[in-house]
N, CA, C and O atoms as a CHARMM CRD file, in Angstrom:
* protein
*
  360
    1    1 UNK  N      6.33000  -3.49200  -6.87400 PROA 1      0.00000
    2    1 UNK  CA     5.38500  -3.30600  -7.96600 PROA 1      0.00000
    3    1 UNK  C      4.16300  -2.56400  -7.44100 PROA 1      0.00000
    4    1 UNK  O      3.87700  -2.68400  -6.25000 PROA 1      0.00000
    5    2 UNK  N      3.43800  -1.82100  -8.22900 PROA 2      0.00000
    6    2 UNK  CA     2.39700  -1.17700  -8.11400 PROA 2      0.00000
    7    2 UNK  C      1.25800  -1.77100  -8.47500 PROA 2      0.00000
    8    2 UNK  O      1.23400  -2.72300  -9.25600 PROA 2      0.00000
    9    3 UNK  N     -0.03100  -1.13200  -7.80100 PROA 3      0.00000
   10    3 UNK  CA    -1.18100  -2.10500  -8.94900 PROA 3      0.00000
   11    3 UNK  C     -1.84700  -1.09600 -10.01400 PROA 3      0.00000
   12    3 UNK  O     -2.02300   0.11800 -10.11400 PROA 3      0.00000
   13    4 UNK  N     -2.15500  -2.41000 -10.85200 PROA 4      0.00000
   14    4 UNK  CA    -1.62900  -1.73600 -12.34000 PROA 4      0.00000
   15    4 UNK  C     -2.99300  -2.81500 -13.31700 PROA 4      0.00000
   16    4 UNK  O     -3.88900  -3.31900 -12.63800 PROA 4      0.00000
   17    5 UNK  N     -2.98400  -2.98500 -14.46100 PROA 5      0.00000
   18    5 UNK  CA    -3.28600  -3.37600 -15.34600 PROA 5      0.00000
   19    5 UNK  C     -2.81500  -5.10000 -15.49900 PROA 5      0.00000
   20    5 UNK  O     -3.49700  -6.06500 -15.84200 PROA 5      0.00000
   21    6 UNK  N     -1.13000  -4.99700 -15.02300 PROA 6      0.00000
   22    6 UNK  CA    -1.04600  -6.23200 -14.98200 PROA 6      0.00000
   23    6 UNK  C     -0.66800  -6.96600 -13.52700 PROA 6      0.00000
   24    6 UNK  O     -0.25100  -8.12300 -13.58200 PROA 6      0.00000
   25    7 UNK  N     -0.77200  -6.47600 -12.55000 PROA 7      0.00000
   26    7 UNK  CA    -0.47000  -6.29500 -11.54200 PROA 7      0.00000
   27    7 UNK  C     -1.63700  -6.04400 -10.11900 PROA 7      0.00000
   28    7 UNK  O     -2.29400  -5.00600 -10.05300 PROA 7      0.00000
   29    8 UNK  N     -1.70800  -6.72700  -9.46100 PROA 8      0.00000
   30    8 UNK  CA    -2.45700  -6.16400  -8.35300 PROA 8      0.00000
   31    8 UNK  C     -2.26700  -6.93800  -6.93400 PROA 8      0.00000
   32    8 UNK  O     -2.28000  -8.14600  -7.16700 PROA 8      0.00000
   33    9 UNK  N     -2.14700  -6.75300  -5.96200 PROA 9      0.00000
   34    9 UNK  CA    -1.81200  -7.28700  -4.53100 PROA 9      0.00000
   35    9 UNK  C     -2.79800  -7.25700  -3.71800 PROA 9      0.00000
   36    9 UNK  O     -2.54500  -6.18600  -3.16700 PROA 9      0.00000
   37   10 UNK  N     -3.93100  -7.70500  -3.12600 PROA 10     0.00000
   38   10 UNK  CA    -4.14500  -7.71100  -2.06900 PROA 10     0.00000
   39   10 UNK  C     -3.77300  -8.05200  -0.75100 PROA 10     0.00000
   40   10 UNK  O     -4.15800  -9.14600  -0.34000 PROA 10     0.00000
   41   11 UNK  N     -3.04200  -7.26900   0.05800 PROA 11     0.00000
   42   11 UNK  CA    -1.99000  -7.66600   0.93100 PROA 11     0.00000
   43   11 UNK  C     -3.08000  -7.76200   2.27000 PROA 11     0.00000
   44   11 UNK  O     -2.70500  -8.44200   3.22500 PROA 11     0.00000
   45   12 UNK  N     -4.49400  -7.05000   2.34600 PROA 12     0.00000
   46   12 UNK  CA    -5.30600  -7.66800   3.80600 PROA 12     0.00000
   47   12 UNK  C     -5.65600  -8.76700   3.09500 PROA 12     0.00000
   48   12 UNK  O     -4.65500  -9.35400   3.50600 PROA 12     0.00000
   49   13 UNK  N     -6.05900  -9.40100   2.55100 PROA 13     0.00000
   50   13 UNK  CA    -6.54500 -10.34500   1.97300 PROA 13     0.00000
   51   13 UNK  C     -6.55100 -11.62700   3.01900 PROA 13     0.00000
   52   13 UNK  O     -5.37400 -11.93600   3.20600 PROA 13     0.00000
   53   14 UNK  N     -7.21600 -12.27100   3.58200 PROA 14     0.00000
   54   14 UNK  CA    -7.05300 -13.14200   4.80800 PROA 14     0.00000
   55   14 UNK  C     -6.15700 -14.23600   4.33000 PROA 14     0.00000
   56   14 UNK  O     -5.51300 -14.90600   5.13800 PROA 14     0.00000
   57   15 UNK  N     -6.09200 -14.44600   3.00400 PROA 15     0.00000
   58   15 UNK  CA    -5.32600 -15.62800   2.70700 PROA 15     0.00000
   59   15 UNK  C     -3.74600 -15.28800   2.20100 PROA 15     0.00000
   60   15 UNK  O     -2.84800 -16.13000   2.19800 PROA 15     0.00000
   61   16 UNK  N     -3.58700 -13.81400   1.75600 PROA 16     0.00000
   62   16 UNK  CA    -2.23300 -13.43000   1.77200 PROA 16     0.00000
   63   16 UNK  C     -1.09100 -13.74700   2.38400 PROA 16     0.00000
   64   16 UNK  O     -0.87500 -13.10600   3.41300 PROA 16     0.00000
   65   17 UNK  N     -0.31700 -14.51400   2.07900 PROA 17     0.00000
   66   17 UNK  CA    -0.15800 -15.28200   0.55400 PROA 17     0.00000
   67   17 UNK  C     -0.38600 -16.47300   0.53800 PROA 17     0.00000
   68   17 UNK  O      0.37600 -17.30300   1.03400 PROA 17     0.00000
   69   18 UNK  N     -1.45800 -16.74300  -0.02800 PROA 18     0.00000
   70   18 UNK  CA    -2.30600 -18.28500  -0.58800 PROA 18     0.00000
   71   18 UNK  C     -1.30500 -19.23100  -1.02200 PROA 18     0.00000
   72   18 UNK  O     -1.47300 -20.31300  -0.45900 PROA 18     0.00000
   73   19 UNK  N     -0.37700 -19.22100  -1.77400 PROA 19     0.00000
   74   19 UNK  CA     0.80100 -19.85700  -2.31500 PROA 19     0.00000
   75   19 UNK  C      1.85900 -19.62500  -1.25700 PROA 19     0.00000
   76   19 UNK  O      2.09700 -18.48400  -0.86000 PROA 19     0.00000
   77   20 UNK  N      2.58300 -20.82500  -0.73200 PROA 20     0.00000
   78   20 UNK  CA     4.03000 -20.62500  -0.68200 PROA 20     0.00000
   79   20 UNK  C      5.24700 -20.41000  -1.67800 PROA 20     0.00000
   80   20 UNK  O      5.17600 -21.05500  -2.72400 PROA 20     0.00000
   81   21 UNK  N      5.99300 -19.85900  -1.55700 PROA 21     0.00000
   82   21 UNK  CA     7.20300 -19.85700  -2.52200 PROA 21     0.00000
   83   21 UNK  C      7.25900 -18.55300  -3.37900 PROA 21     0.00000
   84   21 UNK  O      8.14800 -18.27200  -4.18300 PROA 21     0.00000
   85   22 UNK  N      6.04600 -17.72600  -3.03900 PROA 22     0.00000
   86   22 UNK  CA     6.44600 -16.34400  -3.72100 PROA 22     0.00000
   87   22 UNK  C      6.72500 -15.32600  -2.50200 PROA 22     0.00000
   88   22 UNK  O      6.46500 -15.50000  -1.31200 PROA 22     0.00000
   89   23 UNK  N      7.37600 -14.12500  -3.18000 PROA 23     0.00000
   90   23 UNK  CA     8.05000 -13.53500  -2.38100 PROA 23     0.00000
   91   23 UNK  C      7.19600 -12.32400  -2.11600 PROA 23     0.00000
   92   23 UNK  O      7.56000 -11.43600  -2.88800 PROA 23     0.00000
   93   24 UNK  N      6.15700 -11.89900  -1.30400 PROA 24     0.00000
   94   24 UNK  CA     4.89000 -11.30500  -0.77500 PROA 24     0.00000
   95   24 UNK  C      5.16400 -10.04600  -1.46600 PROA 24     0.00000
   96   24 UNK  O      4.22100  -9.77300  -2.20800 PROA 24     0.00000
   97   25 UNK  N      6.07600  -9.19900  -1.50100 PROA 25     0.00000
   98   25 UNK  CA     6.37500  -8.01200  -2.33700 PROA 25     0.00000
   99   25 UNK  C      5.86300  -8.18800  -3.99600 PROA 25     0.00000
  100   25 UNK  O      5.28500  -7.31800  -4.64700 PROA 25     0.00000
  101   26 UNK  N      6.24900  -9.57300  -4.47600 PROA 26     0.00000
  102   26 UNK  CA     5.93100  -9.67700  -5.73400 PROA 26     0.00000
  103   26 UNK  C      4.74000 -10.47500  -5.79600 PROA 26     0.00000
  104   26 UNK  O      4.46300 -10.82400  -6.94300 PROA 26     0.00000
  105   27 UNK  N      3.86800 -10.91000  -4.80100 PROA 27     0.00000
  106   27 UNK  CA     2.75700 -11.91900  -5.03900 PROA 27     0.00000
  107   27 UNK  C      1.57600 -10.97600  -5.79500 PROA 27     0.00000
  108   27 UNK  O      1.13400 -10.10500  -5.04500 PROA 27     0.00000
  109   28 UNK  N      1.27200 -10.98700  -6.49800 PROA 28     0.00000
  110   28 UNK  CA     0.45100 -11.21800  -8.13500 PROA 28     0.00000
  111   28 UNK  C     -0.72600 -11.71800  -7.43300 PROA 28     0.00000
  112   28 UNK  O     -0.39000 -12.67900  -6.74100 PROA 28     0.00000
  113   29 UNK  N     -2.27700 -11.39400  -7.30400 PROA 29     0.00000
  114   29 UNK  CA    -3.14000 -11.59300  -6.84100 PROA 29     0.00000
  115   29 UNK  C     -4.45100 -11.13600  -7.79800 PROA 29     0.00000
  116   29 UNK  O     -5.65600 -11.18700  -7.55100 PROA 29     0.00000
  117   30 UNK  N     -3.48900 -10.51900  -9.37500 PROA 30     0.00000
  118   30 UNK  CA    -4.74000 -10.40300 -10.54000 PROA 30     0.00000
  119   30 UNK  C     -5.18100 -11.45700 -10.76400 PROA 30     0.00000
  120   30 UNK  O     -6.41100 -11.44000 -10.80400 PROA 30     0.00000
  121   31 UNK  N     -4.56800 -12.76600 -11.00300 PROA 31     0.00000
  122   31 UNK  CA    -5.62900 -14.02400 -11.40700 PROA 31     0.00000
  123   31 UNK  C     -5.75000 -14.90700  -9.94400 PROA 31     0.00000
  124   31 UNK  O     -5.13000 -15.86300  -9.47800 PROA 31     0.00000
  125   32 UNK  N     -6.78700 -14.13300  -9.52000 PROA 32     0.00000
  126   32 UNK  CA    -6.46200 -14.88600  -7.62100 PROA 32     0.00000
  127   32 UNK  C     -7.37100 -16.44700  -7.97800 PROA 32     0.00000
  128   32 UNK  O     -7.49800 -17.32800  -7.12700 PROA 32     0.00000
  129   33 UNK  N     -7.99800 -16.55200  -9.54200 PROA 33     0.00000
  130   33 UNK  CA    -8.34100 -17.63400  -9.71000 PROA 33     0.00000
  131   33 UNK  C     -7.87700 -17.62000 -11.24500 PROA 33     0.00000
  132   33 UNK  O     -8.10900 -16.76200 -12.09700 PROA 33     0.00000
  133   34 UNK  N     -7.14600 -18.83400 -11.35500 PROA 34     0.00000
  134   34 UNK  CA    -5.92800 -19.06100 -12.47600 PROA 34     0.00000
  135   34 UNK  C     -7.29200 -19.04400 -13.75600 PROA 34     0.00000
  136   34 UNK  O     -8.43000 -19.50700 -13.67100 PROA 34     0.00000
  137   35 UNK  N     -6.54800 -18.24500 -15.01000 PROA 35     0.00000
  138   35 UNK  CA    -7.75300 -18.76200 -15.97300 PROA 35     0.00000
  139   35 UNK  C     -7.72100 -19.69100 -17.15100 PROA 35     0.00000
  140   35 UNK  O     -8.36300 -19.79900 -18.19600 PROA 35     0.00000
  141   36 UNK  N     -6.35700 -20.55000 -16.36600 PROA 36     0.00000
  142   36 UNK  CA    -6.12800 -21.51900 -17.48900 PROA 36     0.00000
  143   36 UNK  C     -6.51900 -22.81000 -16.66900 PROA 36     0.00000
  144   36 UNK  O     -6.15900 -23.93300 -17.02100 PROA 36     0.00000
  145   37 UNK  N     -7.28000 -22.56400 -15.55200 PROA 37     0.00000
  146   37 UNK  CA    -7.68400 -23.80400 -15.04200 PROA 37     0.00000
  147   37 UNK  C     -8.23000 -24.81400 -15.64400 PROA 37     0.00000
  148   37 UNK  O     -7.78100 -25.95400 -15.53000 PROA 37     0.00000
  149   38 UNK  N     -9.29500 -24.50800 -16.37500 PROA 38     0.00000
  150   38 UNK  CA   -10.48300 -25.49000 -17.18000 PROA 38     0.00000
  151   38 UNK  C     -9.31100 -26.15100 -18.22800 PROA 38     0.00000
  152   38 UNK  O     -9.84900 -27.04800 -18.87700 PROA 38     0.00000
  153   39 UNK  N     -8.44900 -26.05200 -18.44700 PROA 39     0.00000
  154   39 UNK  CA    -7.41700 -26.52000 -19.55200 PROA 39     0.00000
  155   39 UNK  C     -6.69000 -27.46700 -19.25800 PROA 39     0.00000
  156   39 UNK  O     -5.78500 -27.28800 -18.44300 PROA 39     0.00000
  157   40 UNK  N     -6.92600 -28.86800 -19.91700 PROA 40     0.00000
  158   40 UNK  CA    -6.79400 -30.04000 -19.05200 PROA 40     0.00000
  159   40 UNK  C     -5.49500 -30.04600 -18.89400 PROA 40     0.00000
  160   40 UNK  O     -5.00800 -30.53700 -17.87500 PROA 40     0.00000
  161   41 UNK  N     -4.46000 -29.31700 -20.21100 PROA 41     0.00000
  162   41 UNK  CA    -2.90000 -28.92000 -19.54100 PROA 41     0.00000
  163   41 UNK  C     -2.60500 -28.00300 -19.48600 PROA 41     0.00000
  164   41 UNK  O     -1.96300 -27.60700 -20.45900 PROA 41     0.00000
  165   42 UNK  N     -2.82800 -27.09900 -18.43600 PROA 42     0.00000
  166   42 UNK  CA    -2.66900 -25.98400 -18.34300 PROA 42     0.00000
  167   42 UNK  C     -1.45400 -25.44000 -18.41700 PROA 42     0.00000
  168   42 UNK  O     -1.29100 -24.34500 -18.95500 PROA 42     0.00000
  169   43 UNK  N     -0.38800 -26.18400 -17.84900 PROA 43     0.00000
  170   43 UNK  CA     1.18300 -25.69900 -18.08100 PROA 43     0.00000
  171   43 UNK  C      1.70000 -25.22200 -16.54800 PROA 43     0.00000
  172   43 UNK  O      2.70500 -24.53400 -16.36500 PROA 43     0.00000
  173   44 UNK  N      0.80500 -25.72800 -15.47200 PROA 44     0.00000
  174   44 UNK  CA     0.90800 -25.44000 -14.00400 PROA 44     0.00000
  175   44 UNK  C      1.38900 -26.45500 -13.23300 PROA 44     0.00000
  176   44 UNK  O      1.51200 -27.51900 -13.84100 PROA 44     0.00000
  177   45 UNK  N      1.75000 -26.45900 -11.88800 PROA 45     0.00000
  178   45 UNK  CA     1.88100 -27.66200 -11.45800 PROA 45     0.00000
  179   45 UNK  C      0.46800 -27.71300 -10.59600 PROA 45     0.00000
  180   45 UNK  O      0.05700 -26.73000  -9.97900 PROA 45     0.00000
  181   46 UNK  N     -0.18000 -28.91000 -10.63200 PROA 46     0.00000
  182   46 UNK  CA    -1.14000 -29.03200 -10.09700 PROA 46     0.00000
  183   46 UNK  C     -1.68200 -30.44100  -9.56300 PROA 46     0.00000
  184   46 UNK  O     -0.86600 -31.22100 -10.05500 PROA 46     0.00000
  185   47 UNK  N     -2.47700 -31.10600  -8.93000 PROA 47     0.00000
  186   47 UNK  CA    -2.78100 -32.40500  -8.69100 PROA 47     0.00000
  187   47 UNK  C     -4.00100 -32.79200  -8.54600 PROA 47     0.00000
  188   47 UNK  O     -4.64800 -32.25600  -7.64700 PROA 47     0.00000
  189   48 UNK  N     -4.75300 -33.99400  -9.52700 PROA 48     0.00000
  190   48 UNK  CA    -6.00200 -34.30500  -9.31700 PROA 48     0.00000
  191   48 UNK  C     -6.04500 -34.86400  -8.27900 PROA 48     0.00000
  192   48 UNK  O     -5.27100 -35.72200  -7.85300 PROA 48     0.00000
  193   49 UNK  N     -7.19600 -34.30000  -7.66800 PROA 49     0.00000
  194   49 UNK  CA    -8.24300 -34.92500  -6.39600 PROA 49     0.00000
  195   49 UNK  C     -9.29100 -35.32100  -6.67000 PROA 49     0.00000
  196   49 UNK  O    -10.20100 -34.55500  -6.35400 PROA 49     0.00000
  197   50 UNK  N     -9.69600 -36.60400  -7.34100 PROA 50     0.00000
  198   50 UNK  CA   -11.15800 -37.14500  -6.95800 PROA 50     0.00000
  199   50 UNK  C    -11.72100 -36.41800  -7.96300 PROA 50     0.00000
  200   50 UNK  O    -12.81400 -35.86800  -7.82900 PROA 50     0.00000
  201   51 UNK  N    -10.76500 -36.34500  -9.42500 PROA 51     0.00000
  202   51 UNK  CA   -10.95500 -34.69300 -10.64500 PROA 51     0.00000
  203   51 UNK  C    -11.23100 -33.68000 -10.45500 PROA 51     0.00000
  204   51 UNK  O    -11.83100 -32.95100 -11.24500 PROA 51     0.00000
  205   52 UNK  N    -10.80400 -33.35800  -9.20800 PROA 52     0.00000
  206   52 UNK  CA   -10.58400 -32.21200  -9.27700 PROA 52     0.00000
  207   52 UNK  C     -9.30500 -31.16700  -8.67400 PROA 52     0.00000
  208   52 UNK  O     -8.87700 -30.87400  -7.55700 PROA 52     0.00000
  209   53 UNK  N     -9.00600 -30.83300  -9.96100 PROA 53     0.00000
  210   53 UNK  CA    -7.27800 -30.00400  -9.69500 PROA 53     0.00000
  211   53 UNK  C     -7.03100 -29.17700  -8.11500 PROA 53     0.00000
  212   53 UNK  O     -7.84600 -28.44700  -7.55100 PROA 53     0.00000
  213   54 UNK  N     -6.49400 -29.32400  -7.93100 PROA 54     0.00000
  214   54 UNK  CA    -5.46600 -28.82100  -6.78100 PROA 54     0.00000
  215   54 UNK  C     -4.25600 -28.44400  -7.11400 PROA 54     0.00000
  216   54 UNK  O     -3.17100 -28.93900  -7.42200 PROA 54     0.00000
  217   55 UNK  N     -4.97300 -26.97900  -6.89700 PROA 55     0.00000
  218   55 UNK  CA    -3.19000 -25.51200  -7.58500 PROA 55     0.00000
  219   55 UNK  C     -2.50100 -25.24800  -6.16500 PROA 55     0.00000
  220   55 UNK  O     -1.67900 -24.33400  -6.12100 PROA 55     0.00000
  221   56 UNK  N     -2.73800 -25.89100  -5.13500 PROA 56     0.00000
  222   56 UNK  CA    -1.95200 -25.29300  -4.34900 PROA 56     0.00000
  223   56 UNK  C     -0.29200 -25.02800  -4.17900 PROA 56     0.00000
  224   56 UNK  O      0.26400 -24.24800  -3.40600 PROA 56     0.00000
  225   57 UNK  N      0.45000 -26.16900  -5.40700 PROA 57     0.00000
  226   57 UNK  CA     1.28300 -25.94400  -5.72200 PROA 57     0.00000
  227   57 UNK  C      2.09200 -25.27000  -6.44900 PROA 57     0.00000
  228   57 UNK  O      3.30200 -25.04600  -6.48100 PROA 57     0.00000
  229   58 UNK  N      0.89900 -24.91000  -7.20000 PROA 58     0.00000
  230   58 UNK  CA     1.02200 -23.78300  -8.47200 PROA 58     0.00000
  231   58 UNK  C      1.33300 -22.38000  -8.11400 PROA 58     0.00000
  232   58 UNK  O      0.59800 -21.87000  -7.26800 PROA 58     0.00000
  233   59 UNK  N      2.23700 -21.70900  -8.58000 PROA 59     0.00000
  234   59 UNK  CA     2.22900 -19.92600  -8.26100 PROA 59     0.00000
  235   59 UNK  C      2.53000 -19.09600  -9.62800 PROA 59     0.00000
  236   59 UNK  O      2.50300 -17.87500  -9.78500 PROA 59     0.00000
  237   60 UNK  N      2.88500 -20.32400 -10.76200 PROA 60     0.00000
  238   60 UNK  CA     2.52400 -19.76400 -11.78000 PROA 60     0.00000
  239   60 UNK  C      1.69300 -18.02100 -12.02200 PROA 60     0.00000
  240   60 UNK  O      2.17600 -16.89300 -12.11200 PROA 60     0.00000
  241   61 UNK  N      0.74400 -18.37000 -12.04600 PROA 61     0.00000
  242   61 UNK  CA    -0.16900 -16.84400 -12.14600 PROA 61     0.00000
  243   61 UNK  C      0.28900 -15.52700 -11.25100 PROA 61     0.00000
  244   61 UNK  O     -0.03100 -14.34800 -11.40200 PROA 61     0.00000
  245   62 UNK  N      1.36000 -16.29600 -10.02600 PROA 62     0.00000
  246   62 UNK  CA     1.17000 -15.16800  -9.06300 PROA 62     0.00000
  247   62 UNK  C      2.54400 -14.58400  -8.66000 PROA 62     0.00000
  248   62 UNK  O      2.87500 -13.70500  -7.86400 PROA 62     0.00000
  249   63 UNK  N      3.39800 -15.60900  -9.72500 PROA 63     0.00000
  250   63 UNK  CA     4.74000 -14.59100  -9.66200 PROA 63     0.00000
  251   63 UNK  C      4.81900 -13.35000 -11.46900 PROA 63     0.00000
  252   63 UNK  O      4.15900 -13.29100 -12.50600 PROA 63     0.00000
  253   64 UNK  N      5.90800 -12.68100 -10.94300 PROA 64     0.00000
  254   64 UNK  CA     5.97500 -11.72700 -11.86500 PROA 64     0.00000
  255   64 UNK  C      5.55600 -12.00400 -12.81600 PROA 64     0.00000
  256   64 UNK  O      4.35900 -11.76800 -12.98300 PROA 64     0.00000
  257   65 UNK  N      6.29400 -12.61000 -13.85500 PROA 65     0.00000
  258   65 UNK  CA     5.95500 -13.05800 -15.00900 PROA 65     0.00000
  259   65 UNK  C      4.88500 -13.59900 -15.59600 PROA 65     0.00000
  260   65 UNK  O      4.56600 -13.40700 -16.76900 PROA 65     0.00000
  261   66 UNK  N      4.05400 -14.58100 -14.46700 PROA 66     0.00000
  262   66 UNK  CA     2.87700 -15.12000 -14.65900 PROA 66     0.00000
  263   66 UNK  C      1.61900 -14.19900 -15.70100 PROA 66     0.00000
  264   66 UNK  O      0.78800 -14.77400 -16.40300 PROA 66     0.00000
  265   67 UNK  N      1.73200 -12.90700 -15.59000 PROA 67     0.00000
  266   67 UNK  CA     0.56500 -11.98100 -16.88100 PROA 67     0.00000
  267   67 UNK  C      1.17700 -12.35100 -18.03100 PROA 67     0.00000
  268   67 UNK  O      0.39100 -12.58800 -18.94800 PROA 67     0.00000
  269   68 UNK  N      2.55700 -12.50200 -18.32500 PROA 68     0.00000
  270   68 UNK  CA     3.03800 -12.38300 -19.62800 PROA 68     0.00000
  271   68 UNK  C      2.57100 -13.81000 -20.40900 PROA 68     0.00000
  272   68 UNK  O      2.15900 -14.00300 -21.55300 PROA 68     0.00000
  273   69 UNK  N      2.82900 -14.74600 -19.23900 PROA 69     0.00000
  274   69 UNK  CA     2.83900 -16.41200 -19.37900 PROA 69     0.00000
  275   69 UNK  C      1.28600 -16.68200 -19.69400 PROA 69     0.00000
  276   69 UNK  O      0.96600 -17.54700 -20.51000 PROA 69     0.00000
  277   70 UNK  N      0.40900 -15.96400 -19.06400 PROA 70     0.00000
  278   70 UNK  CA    -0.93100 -16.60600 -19.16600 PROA 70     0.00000
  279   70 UNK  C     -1.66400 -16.02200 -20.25900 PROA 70     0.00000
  280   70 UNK  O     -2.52800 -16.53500 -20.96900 PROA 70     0.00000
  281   71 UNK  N     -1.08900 -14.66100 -20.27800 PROA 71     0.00000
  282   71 UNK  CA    -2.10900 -13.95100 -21.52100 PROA 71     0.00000
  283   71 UNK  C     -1.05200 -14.65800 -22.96400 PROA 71     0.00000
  284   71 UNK  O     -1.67600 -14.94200 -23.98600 PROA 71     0.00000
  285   72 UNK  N     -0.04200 -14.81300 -22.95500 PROA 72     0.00000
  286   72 UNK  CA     0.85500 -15.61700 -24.24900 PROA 72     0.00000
  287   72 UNK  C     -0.29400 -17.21700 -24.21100 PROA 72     0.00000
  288   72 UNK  O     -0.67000 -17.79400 -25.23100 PROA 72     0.00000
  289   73 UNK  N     -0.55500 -17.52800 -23.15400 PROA 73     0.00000
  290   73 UNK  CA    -1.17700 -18.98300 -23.65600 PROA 73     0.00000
  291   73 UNK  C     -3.11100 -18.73000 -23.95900 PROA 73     0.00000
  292   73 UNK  O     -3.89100 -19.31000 -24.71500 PROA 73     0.00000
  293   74 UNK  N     -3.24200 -17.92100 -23.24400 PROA 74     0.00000
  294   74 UNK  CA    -4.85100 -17.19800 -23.56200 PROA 74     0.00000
  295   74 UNK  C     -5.19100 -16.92600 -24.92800 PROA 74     0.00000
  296   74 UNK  O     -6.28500 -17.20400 -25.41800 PROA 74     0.00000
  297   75 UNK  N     -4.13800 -16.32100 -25.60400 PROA 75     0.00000
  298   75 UNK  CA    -3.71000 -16.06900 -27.46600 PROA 75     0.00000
  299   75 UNK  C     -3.82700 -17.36000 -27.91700 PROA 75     0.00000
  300   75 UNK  O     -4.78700 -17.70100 -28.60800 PROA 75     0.00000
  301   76 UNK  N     -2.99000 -18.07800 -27.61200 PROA 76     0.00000
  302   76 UNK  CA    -2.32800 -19.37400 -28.14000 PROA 76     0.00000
  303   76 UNK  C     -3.75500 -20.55200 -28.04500 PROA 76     0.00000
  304   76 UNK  O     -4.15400 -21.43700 -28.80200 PROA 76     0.00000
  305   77 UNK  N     -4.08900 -20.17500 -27.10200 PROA 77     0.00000
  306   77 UNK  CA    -5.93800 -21.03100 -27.00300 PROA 77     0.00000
  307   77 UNK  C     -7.05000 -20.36300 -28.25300 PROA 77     0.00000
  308   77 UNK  O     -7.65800 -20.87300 -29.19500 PROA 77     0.00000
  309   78 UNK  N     -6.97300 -19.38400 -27.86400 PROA 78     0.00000
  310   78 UNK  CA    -7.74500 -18.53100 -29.15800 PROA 78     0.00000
  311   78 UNK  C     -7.55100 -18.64400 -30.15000 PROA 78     0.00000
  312   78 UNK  O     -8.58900 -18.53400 -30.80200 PROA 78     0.00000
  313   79 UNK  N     -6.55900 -18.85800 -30.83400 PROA 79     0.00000
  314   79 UNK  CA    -5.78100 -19.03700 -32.23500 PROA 79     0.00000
  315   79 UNK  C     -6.05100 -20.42600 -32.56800 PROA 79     0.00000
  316   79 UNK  O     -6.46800 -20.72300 -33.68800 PROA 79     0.00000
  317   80 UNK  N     -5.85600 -21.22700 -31.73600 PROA 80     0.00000
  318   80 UNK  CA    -6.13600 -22.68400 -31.89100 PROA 80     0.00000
  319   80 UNK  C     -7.43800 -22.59200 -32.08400 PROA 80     0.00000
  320   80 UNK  O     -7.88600 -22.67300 -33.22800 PROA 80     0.00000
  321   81 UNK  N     -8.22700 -22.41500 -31.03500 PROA 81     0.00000
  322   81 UNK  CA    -9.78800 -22.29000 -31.20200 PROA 81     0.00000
  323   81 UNK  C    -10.50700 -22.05400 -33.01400 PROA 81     0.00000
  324   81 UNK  O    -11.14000 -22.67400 -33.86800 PROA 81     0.00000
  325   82 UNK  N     -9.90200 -20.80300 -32.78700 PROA 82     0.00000
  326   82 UNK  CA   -10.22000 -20.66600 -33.98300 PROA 82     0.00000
  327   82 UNK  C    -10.07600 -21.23600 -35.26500 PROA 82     0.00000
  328   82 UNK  O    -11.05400 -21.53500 -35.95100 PROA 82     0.00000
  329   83 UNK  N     -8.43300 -21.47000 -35.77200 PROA 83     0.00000
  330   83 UNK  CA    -7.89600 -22.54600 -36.53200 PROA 83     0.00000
  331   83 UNK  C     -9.51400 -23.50100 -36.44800 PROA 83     0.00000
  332   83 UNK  O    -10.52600 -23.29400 -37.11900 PROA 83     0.00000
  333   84 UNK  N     -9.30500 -24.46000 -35.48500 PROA 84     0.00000
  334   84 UNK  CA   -10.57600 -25.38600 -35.58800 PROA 84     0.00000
  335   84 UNK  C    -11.98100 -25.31500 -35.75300 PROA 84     0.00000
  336   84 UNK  O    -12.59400 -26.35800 -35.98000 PROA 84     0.00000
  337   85 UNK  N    -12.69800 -24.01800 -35.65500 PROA 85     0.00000
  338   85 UNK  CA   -13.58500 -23.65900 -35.81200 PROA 85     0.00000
  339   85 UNK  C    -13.72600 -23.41900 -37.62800 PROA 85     0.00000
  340   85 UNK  O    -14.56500 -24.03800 -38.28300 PROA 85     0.00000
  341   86 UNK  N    -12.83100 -22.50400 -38.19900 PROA 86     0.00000
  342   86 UNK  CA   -12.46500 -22.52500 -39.43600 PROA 86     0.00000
  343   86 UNK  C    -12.50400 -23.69800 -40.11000 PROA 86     0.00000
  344   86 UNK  O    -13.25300 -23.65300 -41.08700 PROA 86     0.00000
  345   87 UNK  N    -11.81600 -25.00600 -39.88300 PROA 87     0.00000
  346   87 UNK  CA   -11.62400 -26.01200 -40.37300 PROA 87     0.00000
  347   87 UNK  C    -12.89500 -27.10500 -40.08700 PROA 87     0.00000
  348   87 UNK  O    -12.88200 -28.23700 -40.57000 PROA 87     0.00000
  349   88 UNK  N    -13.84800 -26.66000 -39.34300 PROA 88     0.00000
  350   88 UNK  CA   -14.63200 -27.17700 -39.28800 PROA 88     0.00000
  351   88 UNK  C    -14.62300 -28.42000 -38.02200 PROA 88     0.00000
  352   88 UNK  O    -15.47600 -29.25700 -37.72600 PROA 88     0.00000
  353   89 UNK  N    -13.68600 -28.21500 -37.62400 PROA 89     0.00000
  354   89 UNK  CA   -13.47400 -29.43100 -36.34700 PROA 89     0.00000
  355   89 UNK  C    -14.40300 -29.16500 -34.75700 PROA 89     0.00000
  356   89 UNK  O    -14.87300 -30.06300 -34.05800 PROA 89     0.00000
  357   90 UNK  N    -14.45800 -27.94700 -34.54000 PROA 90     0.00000
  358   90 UNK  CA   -15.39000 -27.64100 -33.41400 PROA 90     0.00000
  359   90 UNK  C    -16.66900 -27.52900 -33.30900 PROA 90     0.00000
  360   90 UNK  O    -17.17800 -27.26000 -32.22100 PROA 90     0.00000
């Protein structure tokens, strides 16, 4: 993959690759900080510490698919958002 729009690698990056389990050719380094974090279910695997999440298990964001997956739930937050704002709930 190239870097791109949905796509980007930093391969000096000192922590390259931050995640185990992706395959360094395809490691995804556009959301090098996930932006569905603040989302108490984000849809990641992750683990509270003392409340506070720990993605180190997570690679979600940083394999291929992960742009399609996060910007589909980024919509899906917005839409909701809104819905409730409309209805008067927020």
């Amino acid at each position: 993959m190239e870097n791109s729009h949905r796509f980007f690698r930093n391969a000096q990056c000192e922590y390259f690759p931050c995640h185990q389990g992706v395959d360094p050719a395809c490691f995804n380094c556009l959301f090098c900080f996930c932006p569905l974090y603040f989302l108490k279910d984000c849809g990641g695997r992750f683990v509270l510490r003392q409340g506070v999440k720990d993605c180190t298990n997570c690679t979600r964001p940083h394999r291929p698919e992960g742009y399609d997956e996060i910007l589909a739930r980024l919509r899906a937050e917005a839409q909701a958002a809104k819905r409730a704002w409309e209805s008067g709930e927020a």
